[in-house]
C-alpha positions in Angstrom: -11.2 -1.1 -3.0 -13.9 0.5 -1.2 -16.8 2.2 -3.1 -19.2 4.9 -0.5 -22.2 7.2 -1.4 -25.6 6.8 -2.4 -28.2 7.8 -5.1 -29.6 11.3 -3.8 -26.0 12.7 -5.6 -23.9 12.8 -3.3 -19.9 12.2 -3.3 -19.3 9.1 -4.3 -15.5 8.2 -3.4 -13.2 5.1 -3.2 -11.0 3.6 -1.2 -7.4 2.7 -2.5 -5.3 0.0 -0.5 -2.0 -1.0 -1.2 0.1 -3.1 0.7 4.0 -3.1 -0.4 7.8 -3.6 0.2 9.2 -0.7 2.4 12.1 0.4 -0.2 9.8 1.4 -3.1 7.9 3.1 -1.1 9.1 6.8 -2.5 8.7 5.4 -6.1 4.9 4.6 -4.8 4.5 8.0 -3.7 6.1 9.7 -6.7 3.2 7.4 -8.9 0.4 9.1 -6.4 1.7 12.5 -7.2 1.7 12.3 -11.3 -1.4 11.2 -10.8 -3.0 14.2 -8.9 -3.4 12.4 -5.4 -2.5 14.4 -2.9 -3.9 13.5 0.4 -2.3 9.5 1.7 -1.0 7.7 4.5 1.4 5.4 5.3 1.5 2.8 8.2 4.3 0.4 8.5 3.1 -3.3 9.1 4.1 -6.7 9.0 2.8 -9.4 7.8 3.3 -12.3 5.6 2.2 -13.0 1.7 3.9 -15.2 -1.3 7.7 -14.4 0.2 6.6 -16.6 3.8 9.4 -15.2 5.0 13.0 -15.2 5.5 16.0 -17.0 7.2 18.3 -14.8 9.1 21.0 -14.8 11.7 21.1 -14.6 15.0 23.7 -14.0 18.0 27.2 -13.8 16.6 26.4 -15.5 12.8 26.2 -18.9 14.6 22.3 -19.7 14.4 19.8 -19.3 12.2 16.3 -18.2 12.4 13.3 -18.0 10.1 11.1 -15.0 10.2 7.8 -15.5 9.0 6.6 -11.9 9.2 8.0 -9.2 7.3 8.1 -5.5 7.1 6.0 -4.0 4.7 4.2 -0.5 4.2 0.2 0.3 4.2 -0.2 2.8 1.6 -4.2 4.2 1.8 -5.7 6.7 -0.2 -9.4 8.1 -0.7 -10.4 9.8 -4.2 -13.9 10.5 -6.0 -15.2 7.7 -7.5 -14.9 9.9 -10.9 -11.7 11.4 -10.2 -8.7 10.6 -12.6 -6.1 9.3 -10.3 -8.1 6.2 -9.0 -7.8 4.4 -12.2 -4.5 5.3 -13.3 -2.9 4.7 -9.6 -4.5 0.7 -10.1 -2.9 0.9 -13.6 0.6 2.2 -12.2 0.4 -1.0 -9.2 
């Protein structure tokens, strides 16, 4: 997370990064909705973390392969540093 603003009063907001899985990506959303977020986006990336990736098949089923990066979704969201949803979105991750 991301904290801007300064000390003459103005907005102070922060910046909410999740990386995930693509499939629960709705249920993701969903959680940013309850909690009064309205404005996101979503980039699809790959990339590898604790998984380090996955063997699959190639060609006909004969030959294997290992892939080492994976799809996964860049969820990124900016709210007021006081606003509500921050803190309960970190709680619902």
């Amino acid at each position: 997370m991301q904290e801007c603003g300064n000390e003459e009063g103005e907005l102070e907001v922060i910046k909410i990064e999740a990386i995930v899985r693509p499939d629960p990506i709705n249920i993701v959303i969903e959680a940013l909705n309850e909690v009064g977020c309205r404005g996101f986006n979503v980039q699809n990336i790959n990339g590898r973390g604790q998984q380090k990736g996955v063997e699959v098949f190639t060609g006909r089923g004969t030959t294997t392969a290992t892939r080492t990066s994976l799809p996964k979704a860049l969820i990124t969201t900016v709210e007021g540093k006081n606003h509500r949803s921050h803190s309960e979105f970190s709680q619902k991750l």
